[in-house]
PDB file of N, CA, C and O in Angstrom:
ATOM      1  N   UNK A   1       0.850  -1.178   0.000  1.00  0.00           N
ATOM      2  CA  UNK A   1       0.000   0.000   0.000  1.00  0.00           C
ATOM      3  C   UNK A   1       0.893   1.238   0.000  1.00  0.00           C
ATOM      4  O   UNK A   1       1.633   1.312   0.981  1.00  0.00           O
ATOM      5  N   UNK A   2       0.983   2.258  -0.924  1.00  0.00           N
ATOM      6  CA  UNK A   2       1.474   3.186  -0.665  1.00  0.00           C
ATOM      7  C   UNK A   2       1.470   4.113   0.244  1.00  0.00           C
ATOM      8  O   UNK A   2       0.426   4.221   0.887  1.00  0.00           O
ATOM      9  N   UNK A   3       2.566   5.008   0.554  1.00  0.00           N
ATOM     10  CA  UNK A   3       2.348   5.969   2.208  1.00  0.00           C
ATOM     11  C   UNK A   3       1.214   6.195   2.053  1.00  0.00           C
ATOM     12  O   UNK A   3       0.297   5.806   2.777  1.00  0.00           O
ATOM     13  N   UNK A   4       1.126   6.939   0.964  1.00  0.00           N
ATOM     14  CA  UNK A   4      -0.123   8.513   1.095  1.00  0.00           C
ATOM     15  C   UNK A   4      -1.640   7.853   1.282  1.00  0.00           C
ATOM     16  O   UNK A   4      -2.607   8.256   1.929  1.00  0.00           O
ATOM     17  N   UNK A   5      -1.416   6.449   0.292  1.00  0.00           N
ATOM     18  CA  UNK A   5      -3.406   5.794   0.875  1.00  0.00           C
ATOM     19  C   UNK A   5      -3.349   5.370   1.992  1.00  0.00           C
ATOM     20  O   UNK A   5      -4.454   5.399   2.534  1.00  0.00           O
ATOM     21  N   UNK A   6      -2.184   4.795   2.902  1.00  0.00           N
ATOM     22  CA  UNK A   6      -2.087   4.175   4.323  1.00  0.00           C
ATOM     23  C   UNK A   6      -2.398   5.676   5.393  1.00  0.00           C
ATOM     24  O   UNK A   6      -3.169   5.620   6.350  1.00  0.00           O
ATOM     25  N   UNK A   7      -1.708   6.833   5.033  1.00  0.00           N
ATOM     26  CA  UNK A   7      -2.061   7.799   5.894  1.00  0.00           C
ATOM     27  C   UNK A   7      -3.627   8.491   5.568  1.00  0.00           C
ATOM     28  O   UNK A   7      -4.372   8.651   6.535  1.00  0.00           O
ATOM     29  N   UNK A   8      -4.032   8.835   4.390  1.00  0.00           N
ATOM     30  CA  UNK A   8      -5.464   9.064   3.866  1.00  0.00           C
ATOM     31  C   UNK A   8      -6.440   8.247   5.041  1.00  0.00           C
ATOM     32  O   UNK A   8      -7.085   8.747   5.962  1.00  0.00           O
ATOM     33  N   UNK A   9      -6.303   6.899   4.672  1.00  0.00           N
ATOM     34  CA  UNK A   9      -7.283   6.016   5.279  1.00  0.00           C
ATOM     35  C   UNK A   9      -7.290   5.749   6.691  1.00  0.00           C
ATOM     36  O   UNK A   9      -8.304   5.329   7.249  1.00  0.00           O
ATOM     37  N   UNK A  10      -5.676   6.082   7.603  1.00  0.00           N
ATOM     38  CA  UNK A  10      -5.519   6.343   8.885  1.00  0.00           C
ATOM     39  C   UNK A  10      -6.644   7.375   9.270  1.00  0.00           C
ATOM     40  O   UNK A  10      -7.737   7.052   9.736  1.00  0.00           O
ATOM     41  N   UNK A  11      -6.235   8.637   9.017  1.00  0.00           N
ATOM     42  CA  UNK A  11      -6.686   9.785   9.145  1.00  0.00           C
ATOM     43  C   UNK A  11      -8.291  10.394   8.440  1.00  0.00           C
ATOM     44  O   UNK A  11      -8.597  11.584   8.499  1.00  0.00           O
ATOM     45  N   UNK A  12      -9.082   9.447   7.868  1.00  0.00           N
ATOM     46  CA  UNK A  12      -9.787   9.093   7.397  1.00  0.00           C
ATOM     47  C   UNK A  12     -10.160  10.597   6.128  1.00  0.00           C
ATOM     48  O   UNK A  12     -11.301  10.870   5.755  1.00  0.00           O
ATOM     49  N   UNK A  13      -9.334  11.092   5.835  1.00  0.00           N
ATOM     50  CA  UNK A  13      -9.226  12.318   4.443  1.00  0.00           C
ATOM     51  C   UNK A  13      -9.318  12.127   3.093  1.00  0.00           C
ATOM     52  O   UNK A  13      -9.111  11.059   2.516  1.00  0.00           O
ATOM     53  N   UNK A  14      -9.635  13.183   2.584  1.00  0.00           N
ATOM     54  CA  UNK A  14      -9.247  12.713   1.076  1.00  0.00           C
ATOM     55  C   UNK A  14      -7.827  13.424   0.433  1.00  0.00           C
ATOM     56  O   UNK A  14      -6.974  14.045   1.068  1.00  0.00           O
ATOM     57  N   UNK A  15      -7.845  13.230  -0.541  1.00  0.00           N
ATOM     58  CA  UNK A  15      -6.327  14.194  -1.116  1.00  0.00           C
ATOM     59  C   UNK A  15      -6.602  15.161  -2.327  1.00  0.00           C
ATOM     60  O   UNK A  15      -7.070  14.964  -3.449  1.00  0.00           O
ATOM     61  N   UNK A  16      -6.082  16.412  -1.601  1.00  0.00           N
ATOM     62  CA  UNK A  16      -6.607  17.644  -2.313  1.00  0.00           C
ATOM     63  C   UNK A  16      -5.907  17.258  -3.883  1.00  0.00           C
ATOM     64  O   UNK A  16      -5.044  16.389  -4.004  1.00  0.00           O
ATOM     65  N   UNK A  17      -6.414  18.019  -4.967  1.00  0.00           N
ATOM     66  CA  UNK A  17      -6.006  17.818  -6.114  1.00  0.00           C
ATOM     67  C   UNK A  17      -4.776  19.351  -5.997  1.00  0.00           C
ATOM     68  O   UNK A  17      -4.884  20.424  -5.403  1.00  0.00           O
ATOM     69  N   UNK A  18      -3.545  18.702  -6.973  1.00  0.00           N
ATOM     70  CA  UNK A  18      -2.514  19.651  -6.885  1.00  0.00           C
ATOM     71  C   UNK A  18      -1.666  19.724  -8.429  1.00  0.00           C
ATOM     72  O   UNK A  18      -1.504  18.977  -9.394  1.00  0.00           O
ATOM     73  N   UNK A  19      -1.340  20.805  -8.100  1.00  0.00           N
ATOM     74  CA  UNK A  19      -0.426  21.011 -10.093  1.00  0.00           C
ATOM     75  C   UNK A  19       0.928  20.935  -9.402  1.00  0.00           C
ATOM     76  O   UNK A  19       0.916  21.438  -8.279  1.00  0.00           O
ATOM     77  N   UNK A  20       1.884  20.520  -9.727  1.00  0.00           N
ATOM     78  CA  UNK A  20       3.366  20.093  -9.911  1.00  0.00           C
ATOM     79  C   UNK A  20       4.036  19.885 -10.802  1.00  0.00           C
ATOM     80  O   UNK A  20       4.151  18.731 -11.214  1.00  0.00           O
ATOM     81  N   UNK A  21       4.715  20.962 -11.408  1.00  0.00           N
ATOM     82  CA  UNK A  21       5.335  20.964 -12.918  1.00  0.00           C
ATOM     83  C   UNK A  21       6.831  21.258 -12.392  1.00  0.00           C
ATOM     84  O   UNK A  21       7.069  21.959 -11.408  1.00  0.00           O
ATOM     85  N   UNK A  22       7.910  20.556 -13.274  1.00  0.00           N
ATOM     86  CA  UNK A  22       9.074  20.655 -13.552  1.00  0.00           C
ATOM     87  C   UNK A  22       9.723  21.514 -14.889  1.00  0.00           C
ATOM     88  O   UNK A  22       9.809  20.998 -16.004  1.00  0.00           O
ATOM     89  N   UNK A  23      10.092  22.689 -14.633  1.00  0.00           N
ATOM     90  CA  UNK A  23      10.372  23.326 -15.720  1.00  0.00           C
ATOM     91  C   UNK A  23      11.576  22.684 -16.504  1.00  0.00           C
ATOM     92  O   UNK A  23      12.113  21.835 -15.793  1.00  0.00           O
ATOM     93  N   UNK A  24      12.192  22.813 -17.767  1.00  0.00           N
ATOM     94  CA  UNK A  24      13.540  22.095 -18.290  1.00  0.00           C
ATOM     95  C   UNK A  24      14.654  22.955 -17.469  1.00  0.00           C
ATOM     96  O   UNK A  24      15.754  22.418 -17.335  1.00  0.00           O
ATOM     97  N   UNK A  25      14.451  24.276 -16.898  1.00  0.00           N
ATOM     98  CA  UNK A  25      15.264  24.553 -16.101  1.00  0.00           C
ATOM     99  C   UNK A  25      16.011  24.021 -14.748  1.00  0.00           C
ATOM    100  O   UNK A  25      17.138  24.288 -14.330  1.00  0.00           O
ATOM    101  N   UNK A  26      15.083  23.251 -14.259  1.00  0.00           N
ATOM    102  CA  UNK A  26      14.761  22.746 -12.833  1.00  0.00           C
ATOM    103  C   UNK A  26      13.996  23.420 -11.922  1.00  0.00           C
ATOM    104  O   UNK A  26      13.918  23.065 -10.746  1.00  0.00           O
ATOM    105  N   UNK A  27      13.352  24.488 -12.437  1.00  0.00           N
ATOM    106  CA  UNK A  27      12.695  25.851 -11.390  1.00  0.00           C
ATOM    107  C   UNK A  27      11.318  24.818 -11.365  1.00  0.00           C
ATOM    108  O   UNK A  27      10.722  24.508 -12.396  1.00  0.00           O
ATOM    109  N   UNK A  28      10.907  24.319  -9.921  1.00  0.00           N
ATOM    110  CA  UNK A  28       9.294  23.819  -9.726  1.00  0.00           C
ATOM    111  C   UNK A  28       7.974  24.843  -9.456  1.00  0.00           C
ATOM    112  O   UNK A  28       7.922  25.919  -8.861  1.00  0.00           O
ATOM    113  N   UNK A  29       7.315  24.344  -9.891  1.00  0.00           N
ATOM    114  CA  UNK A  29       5.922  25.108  -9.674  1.00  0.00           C
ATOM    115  C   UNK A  29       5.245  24.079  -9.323  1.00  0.00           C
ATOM    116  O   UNK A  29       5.251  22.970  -9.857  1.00  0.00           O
ATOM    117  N   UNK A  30       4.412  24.578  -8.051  1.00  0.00           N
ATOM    118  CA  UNK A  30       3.310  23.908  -7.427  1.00  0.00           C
ATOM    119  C   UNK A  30       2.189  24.870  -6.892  1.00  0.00           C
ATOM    120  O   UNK A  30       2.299  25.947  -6.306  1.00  0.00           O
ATOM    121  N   UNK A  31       0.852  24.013  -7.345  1.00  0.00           N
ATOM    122  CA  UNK A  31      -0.018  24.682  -6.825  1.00  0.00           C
ATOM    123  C   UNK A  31      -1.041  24.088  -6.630  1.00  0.00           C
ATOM    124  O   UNK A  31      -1.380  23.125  -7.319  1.00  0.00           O
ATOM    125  N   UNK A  32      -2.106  24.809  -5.111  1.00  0.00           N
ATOM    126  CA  UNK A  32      -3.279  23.994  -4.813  1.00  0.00           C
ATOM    127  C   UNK A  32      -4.639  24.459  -5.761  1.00  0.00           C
ATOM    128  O   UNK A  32      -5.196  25.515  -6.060  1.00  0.00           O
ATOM    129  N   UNK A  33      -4.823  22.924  -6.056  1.00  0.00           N
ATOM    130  CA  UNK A  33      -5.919  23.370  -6.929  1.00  0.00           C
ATOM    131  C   UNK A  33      -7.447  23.369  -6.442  1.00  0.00           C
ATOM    132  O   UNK A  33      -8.505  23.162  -7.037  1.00  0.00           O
ATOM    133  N   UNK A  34      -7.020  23.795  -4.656  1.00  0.00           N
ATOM    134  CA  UNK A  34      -8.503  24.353  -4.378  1.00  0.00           C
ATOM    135  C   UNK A  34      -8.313  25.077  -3.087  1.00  0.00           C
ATOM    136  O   UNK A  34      -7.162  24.881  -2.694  1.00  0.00           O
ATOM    137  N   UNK A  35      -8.775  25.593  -2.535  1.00  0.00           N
ATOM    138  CA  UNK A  35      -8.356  26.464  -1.361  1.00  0.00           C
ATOM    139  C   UNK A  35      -8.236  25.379  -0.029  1.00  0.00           C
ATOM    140  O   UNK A  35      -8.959  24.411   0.206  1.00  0.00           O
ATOM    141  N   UNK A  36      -6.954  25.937   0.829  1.00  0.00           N
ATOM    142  CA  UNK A  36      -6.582  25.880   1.703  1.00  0.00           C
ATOM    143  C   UNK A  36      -6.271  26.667   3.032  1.00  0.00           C
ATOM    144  O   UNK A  36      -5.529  26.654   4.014  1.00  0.00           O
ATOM    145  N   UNK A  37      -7.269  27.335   2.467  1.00  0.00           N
ATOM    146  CA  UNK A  37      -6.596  28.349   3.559  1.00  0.00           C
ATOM    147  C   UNK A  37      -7.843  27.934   4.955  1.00  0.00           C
ATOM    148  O   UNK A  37      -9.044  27.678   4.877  1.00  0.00           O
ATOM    149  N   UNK A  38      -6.794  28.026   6.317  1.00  0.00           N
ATOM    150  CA  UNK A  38      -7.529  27.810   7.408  1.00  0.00           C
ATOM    151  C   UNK A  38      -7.801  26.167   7.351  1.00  0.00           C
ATOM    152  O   UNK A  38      -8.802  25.928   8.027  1.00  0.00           O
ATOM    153  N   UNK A  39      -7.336  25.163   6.866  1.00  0.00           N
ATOM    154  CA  UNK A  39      -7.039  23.548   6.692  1.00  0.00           C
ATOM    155  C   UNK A  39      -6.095  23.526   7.381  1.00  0.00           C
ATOM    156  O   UNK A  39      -5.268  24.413   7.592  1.00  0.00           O
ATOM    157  N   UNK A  40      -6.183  22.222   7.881  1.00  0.00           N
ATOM    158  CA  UNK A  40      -4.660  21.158   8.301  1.00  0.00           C
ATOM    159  C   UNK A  40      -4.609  20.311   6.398  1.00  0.00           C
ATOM    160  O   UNK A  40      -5.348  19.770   5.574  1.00  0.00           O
ATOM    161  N   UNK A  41      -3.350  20.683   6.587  1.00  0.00           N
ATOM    162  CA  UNK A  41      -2.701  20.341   5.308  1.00  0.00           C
ATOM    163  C   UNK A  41      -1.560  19.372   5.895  1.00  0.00           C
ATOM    164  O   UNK A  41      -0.899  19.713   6.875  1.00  0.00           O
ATOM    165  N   UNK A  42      -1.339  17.972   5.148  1.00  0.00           N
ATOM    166  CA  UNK A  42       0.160  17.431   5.170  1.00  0.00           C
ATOM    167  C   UNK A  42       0.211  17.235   3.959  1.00  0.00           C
ATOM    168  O   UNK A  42      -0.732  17.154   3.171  1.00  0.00           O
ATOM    169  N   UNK A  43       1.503  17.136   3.730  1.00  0.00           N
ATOM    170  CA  UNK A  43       2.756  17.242   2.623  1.00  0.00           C
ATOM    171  C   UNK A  43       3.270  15.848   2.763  1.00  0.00           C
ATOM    172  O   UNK A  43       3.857  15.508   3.790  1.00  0.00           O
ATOM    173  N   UNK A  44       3.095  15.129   1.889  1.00  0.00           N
ATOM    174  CA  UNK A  44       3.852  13.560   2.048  1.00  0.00           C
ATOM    175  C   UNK A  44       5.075  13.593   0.444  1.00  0.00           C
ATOM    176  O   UNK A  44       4.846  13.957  -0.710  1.00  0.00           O
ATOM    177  N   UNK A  45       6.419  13.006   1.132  1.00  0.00           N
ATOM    178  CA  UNK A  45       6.481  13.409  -0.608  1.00  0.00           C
ATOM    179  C   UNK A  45       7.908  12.425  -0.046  1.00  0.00           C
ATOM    180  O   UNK A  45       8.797  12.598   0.788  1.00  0.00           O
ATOM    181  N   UNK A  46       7.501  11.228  -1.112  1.00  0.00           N
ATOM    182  CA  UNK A  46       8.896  10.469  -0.981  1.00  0.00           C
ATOM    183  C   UNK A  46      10.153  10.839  -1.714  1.00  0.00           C
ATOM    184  O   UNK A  46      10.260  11.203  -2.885  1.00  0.00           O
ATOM    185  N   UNK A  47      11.742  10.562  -0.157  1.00  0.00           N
ATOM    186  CA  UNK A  47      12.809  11.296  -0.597  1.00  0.00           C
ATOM    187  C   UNK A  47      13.398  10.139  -1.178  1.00  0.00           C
ATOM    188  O   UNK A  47      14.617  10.289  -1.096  1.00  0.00           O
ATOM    189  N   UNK A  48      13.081   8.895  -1.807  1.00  0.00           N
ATOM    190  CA  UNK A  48      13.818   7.907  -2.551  1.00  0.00           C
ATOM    191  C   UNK A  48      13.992   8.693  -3.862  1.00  0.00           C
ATOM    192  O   UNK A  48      13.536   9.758  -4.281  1.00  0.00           O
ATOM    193  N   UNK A  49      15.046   7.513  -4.474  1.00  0.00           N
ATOM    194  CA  UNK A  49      15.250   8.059  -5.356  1.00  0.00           C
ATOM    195  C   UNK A  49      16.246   9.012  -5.795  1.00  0.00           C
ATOM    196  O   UNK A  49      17.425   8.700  -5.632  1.00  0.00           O
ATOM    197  N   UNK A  50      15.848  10.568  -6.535  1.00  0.00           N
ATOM    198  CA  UNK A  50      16.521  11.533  -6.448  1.00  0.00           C
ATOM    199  C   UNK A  50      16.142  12.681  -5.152  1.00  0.00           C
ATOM    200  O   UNK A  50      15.368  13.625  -5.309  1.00  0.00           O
ATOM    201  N   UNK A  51      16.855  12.371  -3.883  1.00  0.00           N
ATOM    202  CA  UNK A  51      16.317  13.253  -2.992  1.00  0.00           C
ATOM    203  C   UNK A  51      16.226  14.417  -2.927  1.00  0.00           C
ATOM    204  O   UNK A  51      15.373  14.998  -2.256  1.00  0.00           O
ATOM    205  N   UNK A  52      17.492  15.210  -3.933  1.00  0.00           N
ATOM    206  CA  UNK A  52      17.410  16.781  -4.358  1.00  0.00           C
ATOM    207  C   UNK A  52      15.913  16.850  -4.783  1.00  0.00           C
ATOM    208  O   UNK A  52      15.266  17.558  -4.011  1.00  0.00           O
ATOM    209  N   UNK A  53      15.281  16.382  -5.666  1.00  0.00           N
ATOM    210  CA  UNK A  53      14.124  16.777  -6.463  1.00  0.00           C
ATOM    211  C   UNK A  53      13.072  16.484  -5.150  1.00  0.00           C
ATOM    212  O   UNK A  53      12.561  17.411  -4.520  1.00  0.00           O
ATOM    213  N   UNK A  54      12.905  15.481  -4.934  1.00  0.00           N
ATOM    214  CA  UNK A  54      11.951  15.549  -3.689  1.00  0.00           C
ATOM    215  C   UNK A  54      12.357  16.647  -2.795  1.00  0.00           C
ATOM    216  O   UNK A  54      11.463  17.488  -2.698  1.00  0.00           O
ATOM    217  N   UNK A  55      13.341  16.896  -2.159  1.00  0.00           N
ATOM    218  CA  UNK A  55      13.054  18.494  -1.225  1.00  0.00           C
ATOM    219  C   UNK A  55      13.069  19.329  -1.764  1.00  0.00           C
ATOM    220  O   UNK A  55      13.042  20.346  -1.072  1.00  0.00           O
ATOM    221  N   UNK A  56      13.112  19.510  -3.041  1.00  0.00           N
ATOM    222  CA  UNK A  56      13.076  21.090  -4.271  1.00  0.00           C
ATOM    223  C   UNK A  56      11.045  20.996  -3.958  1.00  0.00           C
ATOM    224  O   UNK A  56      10.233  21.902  -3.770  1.00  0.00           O
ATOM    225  N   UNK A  57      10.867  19.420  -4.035  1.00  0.00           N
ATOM    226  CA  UNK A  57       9.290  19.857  -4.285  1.00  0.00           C
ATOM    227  C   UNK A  57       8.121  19.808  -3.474  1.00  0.00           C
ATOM    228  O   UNK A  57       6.914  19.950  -3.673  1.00  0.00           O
ATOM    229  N   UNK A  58       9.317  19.407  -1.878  1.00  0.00           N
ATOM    230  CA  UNK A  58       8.420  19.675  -0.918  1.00  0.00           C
ATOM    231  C   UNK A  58       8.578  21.111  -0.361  1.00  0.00           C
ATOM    232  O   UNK A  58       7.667  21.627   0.286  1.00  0.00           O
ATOM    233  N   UNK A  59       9.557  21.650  -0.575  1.00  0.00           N
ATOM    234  CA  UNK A  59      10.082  22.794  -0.520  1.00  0.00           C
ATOM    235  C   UNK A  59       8.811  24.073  -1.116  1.00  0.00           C
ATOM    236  O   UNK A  59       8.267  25.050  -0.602  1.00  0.00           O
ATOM    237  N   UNK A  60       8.762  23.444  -2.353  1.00  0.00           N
ATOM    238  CA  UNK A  60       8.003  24.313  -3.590  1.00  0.00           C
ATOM    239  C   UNK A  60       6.446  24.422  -2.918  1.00  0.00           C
ATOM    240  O   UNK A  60       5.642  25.344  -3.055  1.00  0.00           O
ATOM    241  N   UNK A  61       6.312  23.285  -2.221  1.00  0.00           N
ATOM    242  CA  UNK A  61       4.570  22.818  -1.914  1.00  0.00           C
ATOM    243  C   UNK A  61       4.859  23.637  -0.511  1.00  0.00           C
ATOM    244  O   UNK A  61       4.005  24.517  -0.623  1.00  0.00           O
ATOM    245  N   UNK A  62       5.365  23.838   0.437  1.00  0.00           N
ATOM    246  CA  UNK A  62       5.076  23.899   1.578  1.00  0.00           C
ATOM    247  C   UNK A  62       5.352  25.680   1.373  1.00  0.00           C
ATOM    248  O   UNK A  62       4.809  26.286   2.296  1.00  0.00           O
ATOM    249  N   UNK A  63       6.006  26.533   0.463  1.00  0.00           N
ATOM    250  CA  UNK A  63       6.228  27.784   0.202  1.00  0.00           C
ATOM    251  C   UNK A  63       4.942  28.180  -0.345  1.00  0.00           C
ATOM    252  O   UNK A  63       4.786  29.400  -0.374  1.00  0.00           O
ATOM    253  N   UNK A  64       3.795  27.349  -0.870  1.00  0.00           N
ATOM    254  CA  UNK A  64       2.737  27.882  -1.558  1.00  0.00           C
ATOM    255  C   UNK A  64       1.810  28.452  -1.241  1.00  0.00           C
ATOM    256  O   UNK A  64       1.074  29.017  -2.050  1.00  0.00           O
ATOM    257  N   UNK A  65       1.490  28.432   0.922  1.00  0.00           N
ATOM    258  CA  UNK A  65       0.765  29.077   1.486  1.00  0.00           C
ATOM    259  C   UNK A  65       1.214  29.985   2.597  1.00  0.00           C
ATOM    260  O   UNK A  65       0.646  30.561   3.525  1.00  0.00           O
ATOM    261  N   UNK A  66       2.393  29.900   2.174  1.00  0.00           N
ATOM    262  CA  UNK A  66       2.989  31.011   3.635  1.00  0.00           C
ATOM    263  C   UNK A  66       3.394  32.586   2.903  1.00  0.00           C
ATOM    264  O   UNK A  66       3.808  33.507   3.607  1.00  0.00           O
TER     265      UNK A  66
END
């Protein structure tokens, strides 16, 4: 089972819909594609793999409401 449906179904939530684009530059864009404001929000974002790119894009997600 992957993290994000094992924590969803813990926590009994659904998962907001989100845009996450990789430019050919490396510059990320993320965005919520419905309001958040005044929510408990988590950020799940696996660092396997290439871990630079995973904290560029949890980085990118967690800068999107502050």
């Amino acid at each position: 089972m992957p993290l994000w449906r094992a924590h969803r179904c813990q926590l009994g939530i659904e998962l907001g819909p989100i845009t996450l684009k990789t430019f050919p530059n490396d510059e990320v864009y993320c965005r919520f594609d419905e309001s958040i404001r005044g929510a408990d929000v988590f950020l799940i974002q696996p660092m396997c793999g290439n871990a630079g790119t995973g904290i560029t894009q949890m980085m990118a997600c967690s800068s999107c409401w502050s």
